[in-house]
N, C-alpha and C positions, 0 to 999 in steps of 0.2 A: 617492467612497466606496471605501473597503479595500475588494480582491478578496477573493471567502473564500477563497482560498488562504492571503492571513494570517491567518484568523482562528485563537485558540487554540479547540483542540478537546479536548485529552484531556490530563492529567498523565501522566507521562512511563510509571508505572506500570502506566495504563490501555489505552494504546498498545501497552507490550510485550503485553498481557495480549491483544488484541485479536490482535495481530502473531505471537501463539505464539512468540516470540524471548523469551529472559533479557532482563530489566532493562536489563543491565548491556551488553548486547550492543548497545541502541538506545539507548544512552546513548554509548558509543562511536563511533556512525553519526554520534550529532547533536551531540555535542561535543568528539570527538576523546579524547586523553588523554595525560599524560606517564609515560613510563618513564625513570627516572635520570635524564640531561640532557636527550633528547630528546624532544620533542614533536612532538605526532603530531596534524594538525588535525582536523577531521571530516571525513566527506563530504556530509554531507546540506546541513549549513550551510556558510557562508562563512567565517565565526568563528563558535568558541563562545559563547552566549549566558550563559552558567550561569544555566538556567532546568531546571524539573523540566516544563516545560508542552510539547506537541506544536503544532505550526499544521497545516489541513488538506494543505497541501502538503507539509509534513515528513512527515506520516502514509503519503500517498498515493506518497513517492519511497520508505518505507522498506519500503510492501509491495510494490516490485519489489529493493531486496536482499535479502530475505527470503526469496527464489526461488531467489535464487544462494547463499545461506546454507545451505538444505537440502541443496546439493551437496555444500559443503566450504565454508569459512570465504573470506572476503570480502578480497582483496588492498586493503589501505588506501590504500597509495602510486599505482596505478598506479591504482583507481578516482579518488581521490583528483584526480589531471592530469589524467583524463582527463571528469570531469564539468566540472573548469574550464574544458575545452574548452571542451563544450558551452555552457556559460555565455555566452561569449563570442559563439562563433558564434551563437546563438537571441534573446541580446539579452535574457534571465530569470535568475531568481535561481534557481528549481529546475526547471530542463529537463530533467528524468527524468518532473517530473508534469506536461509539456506532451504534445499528442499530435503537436506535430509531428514531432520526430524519428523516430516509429514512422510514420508514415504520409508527408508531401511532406520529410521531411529526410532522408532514409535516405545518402544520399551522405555530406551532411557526419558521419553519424554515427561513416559509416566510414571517412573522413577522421580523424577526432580519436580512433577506436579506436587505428588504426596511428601517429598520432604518440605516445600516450601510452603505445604497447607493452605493450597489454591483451591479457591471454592471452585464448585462443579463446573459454573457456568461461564467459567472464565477458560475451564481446560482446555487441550487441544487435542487429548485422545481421552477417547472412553472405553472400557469395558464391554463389549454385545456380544453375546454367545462362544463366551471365552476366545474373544479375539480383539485385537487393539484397534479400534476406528475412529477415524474422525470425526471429530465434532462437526455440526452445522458450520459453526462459524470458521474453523480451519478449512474444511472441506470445499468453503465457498471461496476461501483464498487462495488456496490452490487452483483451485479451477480459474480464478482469472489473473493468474501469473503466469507468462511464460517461461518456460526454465530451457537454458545450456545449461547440461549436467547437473550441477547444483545451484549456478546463481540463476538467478533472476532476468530475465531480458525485455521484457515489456509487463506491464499490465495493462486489464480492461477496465476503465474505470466505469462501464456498463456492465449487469448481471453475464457472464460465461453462457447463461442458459437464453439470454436472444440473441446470442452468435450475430453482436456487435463487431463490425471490423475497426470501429475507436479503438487506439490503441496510443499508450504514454509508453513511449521507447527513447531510454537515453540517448541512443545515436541515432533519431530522425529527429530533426524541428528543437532540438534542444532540449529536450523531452516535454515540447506541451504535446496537448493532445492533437495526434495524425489518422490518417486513413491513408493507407500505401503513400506515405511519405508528402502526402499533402495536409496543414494545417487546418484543423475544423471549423478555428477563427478566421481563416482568410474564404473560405467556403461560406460561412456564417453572414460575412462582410459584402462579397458578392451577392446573395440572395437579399439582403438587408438593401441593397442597394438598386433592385430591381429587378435581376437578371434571372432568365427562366432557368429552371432544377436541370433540367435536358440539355440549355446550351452553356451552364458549368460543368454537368459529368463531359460537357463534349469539350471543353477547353482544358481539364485537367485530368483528361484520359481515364475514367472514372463511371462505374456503373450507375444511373438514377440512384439505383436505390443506396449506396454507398454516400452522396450527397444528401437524402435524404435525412440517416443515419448521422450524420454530420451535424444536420440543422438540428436534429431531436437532442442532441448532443450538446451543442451550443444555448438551446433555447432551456432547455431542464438546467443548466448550469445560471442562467440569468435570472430565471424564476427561484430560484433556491433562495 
C-alpha cells in the first residue's frame, strides 16, 4: 500500500493558500522553471511532474522552505545539490519530510551542507559547543510536525509554542485545516453567520476555547 506521503492532497493553489507563499513561488519549489535557455529543476521534486496537484510530502518539505523564504528568497542551486545529497545519503525521495536528518542524522546533514556549499542561513544544523544543533529554522519545523517514526502525520500551521490544537492532517477533513476532526472553515462559517462561540463548542463537542482557536485561524488566513 502507497505511503501517504504520496498521496495527492491539495491543488497546487490550495497549498500555496495554506503555505502563505505566492502560487507562483510553490510552483517554482515543485517544478522548477525555464529562463531563456536555462533551466532551472525544482527542489522539492526530482523532475517536474507538470501537475497543478500537491502530495503530503511535497506539502510538508514545502512548509520547511517557507521558513527560510520569510528570511530572503531561497538559493535554487545550491538548495537544489544539496537536497540531492540528502537523497542519496537517507535512501528517500523527499528527506527534508523524514525526521531523521533533524534528529539520528545530523552529521550526514552536515556533511552534504558543506559539500553542496550552502550558505549559513539556509542550513539545518549548526556547530554549538562541539555539538550538531538545529537551526532556528529546522528546529521550528520540527516542532510543528508531527512525527510516526519518521514520517510526518500532521502539521501546525500555527507557531508549536501557543499550543495551537489547528492541525493539517492527511486523514481528517482531507487535509484542510481541523481541530479534533472538525473543519475550521465550517466553525468559521457558523460564527460568520451569527451563532454564539458556546453554542458551536456545544454543537460540535468542542472546548470554547478550541472554537476560538479556530476563528483566530480562520480570520489570520483572510486577513493575509
Amino acid at each position: 500500500m502507497a505511503s501517504v506521503l504520496e498521496r495527492e492532497m491539495f491543488s497546487e493553489a490550495a497549498a500555496a493558500q495554506l503555505l502563505r507563499v505566492p502560487q507562483s513561488t510553490l510552483h517554482y519549489w515543485l517544478e522548477g522553471s525555464t529562463r531563456g535557455e536555462r533551466r532551472y529543476r525544482p527542489i522539492i521534486r526530482i523532475e517536474p511532474k507538470n501537475t497543478r496537484t500537491v502530495t503530503w510530502a511535497e506539502f510538508v518539505e514545502a512548509t520547511l522552505l517557507r521558513g527560510y523564504r520569510r528570511e530572503r528568497g531561497v538559493p535554487m542551486a545550491e538548495l537544489r545539490k544539496f537536497v540531492d545529497l540528502l537523497r542519496d545519503e537517507f535512501g528517500v525521495p523527499y528527506p527534508l519530510a523524514d525526521r531523521r536528518p533533524y534528529a539520528s542524522g545530523r552529521a550526514l546533514v552536515y556533511d552534504a551542507q558543506t559539500a553542496a556549499g550552502l550558505d549559513a542561513e539556509f542550513c539545518l544544523v549548526a556547530v554549538a559547543n562541539d555539538q550538531l544543533m538545529l537551526t532556528p529554522a529546522s528546529q521550528s519545523f520540527m516542532e510543528r510536525i508531527e512525527w510516526k517514526g519518521n514520517e510526518p502525520t500532521a502539521w501546525r500551521p500555527i507557531a508549536a509554542e501557543e499550543k495551537s490544537p489547528v492541525r493539517v492532517d492527511p486523514d481528517k477533513r482531507f487535509g484542510r485545516p481541523s481541530i479534533k476532526g472538525i473543519s475550521t472553515e465550517i466553525l468559521w462559517e457558523e460564527e460568520d453567520a451569527g451563532e454564539d462561540v458556546e453554542v458551536i463548542a456545544e454543537t460540535y463537542n468542542l472546548d470554547v476555547a478550541d472554537v476560538r482557536w479556530a476563528l483566530a485561524y480562520e480570520n489570520s488566513l483572510r486577513a493575509a
